[in-house]
N, C-alpha and C positions, 0 to 999 in steps of 0.2 A: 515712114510717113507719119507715123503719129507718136512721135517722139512727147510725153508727157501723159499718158492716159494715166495716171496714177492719182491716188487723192491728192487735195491741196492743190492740183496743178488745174484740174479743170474750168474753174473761176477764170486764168489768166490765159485761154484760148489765142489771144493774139502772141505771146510769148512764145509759147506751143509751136503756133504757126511758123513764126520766122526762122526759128531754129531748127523747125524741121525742114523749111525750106533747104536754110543755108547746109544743111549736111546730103542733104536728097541731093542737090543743085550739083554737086563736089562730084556724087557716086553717078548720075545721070550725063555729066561733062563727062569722065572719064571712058565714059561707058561707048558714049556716041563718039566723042569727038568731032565734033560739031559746033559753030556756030555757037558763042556763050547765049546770045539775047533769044536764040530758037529755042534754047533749052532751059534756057528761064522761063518762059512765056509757061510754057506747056510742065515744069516744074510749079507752076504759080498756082494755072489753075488747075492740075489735079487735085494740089492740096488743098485749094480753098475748099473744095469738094468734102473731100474724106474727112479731112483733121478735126473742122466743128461739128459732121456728122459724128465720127467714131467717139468722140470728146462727150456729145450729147448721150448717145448712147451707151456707151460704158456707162456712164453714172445715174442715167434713167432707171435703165433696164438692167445694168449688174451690180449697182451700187458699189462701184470700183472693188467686186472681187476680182480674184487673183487667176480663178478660170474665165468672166469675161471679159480680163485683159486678154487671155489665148484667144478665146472668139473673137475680139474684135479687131484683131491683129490678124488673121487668117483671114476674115474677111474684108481690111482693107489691103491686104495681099492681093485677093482674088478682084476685085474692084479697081486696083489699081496696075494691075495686068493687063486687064483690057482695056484700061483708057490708054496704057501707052502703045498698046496695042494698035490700038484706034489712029492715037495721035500722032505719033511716030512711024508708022507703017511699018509694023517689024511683027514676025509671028509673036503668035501666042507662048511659047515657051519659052520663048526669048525675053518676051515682054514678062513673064512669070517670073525667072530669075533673077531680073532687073528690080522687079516690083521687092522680092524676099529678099534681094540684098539690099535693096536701099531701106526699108520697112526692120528690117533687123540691128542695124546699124544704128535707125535712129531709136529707137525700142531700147537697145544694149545703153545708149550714151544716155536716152532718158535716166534709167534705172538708175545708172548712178551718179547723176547729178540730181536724182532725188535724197538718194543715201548719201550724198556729199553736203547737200542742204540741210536733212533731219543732222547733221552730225553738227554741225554750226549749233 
């Protein structure tokens, strides 16, 4: 879900967003199999939630180091387990696994579309 927490990227928050949408949306469809516009909706706004929270706070409070990328990556894991928790109506564990694959996936493809950027 917060595909971008890295320097350089946090300025471009809206950028951030979409793409982490568009990768959540892919792992969250497959996952449910469901109804695209259900699982957009509730893809939308988890993220509008977490992504400019997590965005603000890395850079506030860890000044984009490298362990409060860990922290704040665990805890929109944990944050984002219980919203779909909530939202979705599916246990907790369930809703946790979903949260750490979808949240890893976009974390991994940020990473290195940030080392694909600095390399330009």
């Amino acid at each position: 879900m917060t595909f971008g927490l890295m320097p350089g990227f946090s300025g471009n928050v809206l950028v951030i967003l979409f793409i982490t949408i568009f990768l959540e949306l892919i792992i969250y469809f497959l996952w449910f199999r469901k109804g695209l516009a259900e699982v957009f909706k509730w893809v939308v706004l988890i993220n509008l939630f977490t992504v400019p929270l997590a965005n603000f706070v890395y850079g506030e409070f860890f000044n984009y180091h490298e362990l409060g990328f860990i922290v704040i990556e665990l805890g929109v894991v944990l944050v984002e387990a219980y919203l779909i928790k909530e939202l979705f109506s599916i246990k907790l564990w369930k809703a946790g696994i979903l949260s750490l694959v979808a949240n890893l996936v976009s974390a991994i493809v940020g990473i290195f579309l940030l080392f694909w950027l600095l390399s330009l």
